[in-house]
N, CA, C and O atoms as a DFTB+ gen file, in Angstrom:
416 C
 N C O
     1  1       2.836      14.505       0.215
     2  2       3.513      13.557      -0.660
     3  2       2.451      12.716      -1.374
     4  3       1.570      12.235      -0.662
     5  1       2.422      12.474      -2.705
     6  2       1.615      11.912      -3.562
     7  2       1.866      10.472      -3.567
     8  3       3.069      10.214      -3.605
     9  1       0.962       9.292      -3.535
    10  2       1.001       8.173      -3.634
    11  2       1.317       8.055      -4.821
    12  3       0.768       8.578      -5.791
    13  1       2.801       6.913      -4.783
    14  2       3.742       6.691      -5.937
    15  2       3.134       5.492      -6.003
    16  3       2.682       4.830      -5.070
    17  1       3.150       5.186      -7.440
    18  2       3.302       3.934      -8.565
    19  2       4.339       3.539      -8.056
    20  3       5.109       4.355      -7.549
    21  1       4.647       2.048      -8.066
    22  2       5.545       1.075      -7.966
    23  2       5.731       0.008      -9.052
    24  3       4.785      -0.060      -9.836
    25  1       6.545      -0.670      -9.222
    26  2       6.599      -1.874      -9.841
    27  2       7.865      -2.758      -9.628
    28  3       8.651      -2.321      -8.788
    29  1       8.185      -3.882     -10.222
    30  2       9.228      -4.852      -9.938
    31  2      10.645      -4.179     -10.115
    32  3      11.758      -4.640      -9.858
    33  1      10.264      -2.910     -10.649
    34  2      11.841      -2.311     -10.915
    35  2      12.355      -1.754      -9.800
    36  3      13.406      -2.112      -9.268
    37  1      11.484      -0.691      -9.346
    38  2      11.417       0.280      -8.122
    39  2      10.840      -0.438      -6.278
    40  3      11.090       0.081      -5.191
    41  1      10.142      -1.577      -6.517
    42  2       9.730      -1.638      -5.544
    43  2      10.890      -1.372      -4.501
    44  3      10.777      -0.556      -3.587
    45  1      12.207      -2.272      -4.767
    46  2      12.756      -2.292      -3.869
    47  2      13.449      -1.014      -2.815
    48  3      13.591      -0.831      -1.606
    49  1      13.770      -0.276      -4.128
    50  2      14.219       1.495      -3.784
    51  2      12.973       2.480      -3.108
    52  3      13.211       3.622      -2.715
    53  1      11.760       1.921      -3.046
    54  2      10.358       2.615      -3.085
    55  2       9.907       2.105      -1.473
    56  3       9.644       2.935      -0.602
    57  1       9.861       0.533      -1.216
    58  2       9.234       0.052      -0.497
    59  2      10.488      -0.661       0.891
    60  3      10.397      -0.503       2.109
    61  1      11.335      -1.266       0.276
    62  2      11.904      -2.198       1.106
    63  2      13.000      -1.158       1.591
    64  3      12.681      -0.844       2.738
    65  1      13.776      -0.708       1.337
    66  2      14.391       0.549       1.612
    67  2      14.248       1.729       1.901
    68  3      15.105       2.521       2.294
    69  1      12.993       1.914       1.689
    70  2      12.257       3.129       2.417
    71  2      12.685       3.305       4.075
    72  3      12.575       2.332       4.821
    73  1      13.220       4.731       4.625
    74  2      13.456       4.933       5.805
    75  2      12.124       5.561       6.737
    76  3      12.232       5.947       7.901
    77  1      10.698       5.563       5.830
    78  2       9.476       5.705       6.790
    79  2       8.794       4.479       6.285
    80  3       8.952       4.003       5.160
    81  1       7.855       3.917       7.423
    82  2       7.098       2.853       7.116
    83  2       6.482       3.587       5.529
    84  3       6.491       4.653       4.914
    85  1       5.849       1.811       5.399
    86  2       5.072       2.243       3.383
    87  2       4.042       1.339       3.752
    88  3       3.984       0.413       4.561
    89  1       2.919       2.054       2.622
    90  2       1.747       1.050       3.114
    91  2       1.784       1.041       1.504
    92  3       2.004       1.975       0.733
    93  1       1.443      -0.589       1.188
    94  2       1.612      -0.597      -0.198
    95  2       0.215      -1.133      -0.598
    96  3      -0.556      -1.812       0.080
    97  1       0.114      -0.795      -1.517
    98  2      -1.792      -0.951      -1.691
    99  2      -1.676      -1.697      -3.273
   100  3      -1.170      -1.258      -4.306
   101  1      -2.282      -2.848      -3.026
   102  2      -2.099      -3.658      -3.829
   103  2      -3.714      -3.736      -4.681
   104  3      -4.716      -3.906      -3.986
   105  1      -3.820      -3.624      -5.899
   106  2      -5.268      -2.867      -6.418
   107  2      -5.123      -3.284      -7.354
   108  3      -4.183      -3.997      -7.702
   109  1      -6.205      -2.863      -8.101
   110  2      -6.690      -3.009      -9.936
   111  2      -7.500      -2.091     -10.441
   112  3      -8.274      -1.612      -9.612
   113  1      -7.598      -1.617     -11.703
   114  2      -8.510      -0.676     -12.018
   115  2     -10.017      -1.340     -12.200
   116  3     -11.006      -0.707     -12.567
   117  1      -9.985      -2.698     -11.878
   118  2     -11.292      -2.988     -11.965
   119  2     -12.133      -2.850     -10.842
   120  3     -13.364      -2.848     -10.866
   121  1     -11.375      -2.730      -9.820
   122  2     -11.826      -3.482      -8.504
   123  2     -12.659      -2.242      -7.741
   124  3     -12.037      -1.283      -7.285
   125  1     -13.905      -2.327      -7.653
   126  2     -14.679      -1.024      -7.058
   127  2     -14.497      -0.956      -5.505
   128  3     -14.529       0.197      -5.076
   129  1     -14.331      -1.834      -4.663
   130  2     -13.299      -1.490      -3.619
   131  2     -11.993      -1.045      -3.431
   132  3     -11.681      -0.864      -2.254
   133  1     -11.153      -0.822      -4.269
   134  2      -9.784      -0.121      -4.640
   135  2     -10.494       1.002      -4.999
   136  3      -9.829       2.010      -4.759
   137  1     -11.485       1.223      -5.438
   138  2     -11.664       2.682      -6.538
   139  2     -11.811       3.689      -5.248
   140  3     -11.132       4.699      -5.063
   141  1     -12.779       3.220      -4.458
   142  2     -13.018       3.702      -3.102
   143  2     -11.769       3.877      -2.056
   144  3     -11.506       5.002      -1.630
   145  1     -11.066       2.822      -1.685
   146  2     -10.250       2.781      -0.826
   147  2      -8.989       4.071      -1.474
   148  3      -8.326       4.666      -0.624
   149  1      -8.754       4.412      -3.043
   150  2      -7.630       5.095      -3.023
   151  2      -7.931       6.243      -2.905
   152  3      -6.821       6.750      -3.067
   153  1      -8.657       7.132      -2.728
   154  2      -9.105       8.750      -2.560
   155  2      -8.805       8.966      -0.930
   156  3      -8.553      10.079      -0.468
   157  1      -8.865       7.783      -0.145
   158  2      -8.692       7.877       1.336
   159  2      -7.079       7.537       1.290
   160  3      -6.560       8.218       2.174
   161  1      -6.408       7.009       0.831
   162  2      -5.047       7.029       0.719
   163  2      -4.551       8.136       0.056
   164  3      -3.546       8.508       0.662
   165  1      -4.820       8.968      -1.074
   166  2      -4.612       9.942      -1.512
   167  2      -4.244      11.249      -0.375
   168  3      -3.272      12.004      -0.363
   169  1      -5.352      11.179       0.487
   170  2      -6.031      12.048       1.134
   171  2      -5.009      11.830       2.394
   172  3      -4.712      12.880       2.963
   173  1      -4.470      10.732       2.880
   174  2      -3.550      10.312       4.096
   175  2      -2.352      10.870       3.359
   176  3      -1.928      11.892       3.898
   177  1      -1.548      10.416       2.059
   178  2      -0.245      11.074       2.122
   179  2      -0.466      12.327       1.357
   180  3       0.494      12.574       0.628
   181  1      -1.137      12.932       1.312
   182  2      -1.045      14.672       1.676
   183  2      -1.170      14.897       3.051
   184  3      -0.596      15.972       3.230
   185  1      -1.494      14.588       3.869
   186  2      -1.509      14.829       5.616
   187  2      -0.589      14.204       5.848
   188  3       0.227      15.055       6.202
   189  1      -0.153      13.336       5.896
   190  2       1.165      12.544       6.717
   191  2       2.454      12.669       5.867
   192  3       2.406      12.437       4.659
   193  1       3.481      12.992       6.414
   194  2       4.910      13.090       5.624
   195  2       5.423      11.952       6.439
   196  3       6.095      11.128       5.818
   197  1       5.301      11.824       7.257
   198  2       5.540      10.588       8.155
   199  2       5.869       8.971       7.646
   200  3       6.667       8.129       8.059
   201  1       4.967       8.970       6.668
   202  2       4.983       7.392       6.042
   203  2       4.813       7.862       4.492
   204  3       4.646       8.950       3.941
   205  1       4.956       6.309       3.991
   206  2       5.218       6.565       2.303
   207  2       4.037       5.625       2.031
   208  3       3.928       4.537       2.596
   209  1       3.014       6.178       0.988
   210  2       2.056       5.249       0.542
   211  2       2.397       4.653      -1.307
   212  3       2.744       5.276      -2.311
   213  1       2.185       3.655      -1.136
   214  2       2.431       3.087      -2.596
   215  2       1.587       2.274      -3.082
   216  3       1.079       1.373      -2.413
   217  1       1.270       2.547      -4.617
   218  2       0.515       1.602      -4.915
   219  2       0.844       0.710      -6.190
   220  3       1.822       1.020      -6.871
   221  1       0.114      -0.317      -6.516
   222  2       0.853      -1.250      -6.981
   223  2      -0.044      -2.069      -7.870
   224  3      -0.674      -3.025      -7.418
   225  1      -0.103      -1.728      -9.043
   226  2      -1.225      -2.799      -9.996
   227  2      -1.465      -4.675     -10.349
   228  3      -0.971      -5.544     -11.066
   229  1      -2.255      -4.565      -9.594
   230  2      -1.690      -6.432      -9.654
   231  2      -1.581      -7.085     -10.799
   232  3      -0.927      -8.063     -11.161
   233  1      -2.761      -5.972     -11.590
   234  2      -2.878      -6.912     -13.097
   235  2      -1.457      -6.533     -13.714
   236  3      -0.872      -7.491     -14.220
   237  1      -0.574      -4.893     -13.781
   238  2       0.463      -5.412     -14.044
   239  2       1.607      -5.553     -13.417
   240  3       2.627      -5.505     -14.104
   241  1       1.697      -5.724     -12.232
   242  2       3.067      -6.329     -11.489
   243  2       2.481      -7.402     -11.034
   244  3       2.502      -7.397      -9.804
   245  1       1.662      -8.868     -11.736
   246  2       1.948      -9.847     -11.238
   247  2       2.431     -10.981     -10.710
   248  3       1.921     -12.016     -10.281
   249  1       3.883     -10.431     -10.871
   250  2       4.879     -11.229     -10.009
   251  2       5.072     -10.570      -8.649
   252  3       5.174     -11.312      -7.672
   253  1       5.139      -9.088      -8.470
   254  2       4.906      -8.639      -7.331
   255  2       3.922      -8.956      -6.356
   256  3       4.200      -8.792      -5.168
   257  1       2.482      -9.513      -6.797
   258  2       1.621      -9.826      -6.088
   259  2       1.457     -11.041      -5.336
   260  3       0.893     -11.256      -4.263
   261  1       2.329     -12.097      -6.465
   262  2       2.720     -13.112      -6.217
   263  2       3.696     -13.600      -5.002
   264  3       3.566     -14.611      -4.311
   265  1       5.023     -12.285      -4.917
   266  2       5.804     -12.361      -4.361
   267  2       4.961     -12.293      -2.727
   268  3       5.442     -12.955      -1.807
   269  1       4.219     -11.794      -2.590
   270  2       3.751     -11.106      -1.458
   271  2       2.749     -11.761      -1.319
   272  3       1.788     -11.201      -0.792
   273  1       2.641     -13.034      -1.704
   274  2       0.816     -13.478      -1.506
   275  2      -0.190     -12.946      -1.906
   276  3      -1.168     -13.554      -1.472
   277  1      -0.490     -12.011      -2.594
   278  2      -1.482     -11.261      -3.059
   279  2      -2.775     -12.156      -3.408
   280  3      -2.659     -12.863      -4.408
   281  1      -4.036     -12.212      -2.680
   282  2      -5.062     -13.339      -3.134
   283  2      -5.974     -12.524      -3.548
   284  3      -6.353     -12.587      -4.718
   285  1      -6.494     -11.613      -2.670
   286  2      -7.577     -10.835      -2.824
   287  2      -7.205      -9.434      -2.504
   288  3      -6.449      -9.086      -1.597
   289  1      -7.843      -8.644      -3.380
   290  2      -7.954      -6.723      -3.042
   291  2      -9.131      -6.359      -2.850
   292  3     -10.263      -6.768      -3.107
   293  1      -8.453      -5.151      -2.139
   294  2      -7.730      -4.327      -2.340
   295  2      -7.009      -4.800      -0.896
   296  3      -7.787      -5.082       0.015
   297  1      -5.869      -4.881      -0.689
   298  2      -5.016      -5.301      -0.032
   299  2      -3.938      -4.109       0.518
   300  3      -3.393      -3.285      -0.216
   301  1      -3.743      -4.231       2.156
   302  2      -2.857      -3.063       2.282
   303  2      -2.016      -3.566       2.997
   304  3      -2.324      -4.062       4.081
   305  1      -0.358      -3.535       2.384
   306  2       0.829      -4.687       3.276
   307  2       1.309      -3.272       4.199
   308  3       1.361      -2.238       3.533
   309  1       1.587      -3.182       5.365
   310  2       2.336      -2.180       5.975
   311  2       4.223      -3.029       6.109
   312  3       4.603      -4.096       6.593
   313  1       4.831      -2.078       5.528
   314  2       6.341      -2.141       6.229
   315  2       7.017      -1.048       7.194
   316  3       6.621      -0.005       7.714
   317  1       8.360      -1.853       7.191
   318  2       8.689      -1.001       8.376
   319  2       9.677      -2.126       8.894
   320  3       9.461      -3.123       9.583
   321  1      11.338      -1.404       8.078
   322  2      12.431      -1.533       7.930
   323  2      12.495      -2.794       6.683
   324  3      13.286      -3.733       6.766
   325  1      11.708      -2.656       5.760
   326  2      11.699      -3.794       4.976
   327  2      11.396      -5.044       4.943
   328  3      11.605      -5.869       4.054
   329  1      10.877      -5.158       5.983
   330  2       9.594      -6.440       6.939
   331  2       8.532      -5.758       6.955
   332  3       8.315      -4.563       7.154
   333  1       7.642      -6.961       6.641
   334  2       5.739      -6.757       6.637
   335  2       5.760      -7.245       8.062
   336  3       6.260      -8.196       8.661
   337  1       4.741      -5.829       8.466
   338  2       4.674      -5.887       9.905
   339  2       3.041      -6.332       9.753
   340  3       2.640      -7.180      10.550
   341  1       2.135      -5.814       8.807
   342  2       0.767      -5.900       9.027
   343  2       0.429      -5.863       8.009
   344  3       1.182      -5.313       7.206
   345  1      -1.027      -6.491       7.460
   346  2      -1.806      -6.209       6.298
   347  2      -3.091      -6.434       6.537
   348  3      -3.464      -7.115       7.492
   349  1      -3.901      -5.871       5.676
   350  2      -5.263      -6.228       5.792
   351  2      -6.015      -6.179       4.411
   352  3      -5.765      -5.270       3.620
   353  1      -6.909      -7.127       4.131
   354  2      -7.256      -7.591       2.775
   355  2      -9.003      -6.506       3.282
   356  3      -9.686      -6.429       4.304
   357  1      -9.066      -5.868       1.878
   358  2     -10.939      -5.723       2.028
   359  2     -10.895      -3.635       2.245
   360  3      -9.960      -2.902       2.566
   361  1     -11.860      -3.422       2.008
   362  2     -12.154      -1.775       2.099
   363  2     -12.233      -1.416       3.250
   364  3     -13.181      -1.884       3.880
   365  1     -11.257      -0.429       4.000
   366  2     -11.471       0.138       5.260
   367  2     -11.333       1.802       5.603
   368  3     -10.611       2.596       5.000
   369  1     -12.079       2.043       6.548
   370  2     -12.035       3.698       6.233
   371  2     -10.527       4.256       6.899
   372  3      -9.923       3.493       7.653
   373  1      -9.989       5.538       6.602
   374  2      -8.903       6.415       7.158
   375  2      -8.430       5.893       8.432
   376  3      -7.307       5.390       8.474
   377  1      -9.135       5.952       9.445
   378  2      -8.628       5.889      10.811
   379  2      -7.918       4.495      11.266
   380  3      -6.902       4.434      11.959
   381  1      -8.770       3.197      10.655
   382  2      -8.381       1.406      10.203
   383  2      -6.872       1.711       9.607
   384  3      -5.791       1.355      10.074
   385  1      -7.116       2.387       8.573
   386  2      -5.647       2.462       7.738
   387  2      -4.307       2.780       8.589
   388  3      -3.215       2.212       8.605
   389  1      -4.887       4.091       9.405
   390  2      -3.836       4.494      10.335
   391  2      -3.688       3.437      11.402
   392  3      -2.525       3.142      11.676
   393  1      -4.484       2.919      11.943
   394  2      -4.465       1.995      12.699
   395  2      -3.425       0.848      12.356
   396  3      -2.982       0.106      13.232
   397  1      -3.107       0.765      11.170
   398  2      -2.394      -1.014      10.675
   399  2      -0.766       0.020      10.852
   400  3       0.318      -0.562      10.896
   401  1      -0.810       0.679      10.887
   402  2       0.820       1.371      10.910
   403  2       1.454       1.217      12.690
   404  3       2.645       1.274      12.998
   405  1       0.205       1.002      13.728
   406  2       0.677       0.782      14.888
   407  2       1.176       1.611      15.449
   408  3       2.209       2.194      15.121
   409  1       0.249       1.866      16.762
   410  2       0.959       2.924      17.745
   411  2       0.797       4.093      17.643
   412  3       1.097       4.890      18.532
   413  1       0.022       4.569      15.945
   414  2      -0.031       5.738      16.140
   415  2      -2.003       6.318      16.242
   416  3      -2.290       7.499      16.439
């Protein structure tokens, strides 16, 4: 499964309603830690059908970023049933990522 684009239209059908956890990756095309961090998310939802990865442009859904606290990226909110269970701000490798989903 390919990491979907999101925005204020879809988030809710995409992210909050989602019936597998979503890790939503909150980024910019400027940000050379996002540039890095998304090839390892790429790379997770082709291996995992399990969870839904999404990503989310701050520069343009900045009310979304807002909504969610968004301070600093590259930022990864985990849900799971439409509650933020976990996040973590900053570049981390594959296994960290899997790690914020819990338990597994």
């Amino acid at each position: 499964m390919a990491v979907v684009e999101v925005n204020k239209d879809n988030f809710e059908n995409e992210v909050l309603k989602s019936d597998k956890p979503v890790i939503a990756d909150f980024n910019a095309e400027w940000c050379g830690p996002c540039k890095v961090l998304g090839p390892i998310l790429n790379e997770l939802s082709d291996e995992r059908d399990d969870i839904k990865i999404v990503s989310v442009n701050i520069d343009d859904e900045d009310e979304l970023a807002d909504d969610f606290d968004i301070t600093s990226i590259p930022c990864l909110v985990v849900f799971k049933n439409g509650e933020e269970v976990n996040r973590n701000v900053g570049l981390i490798n594959k296994d960290q990522v899997i790690g914020l989903l819990g338990g597994d």
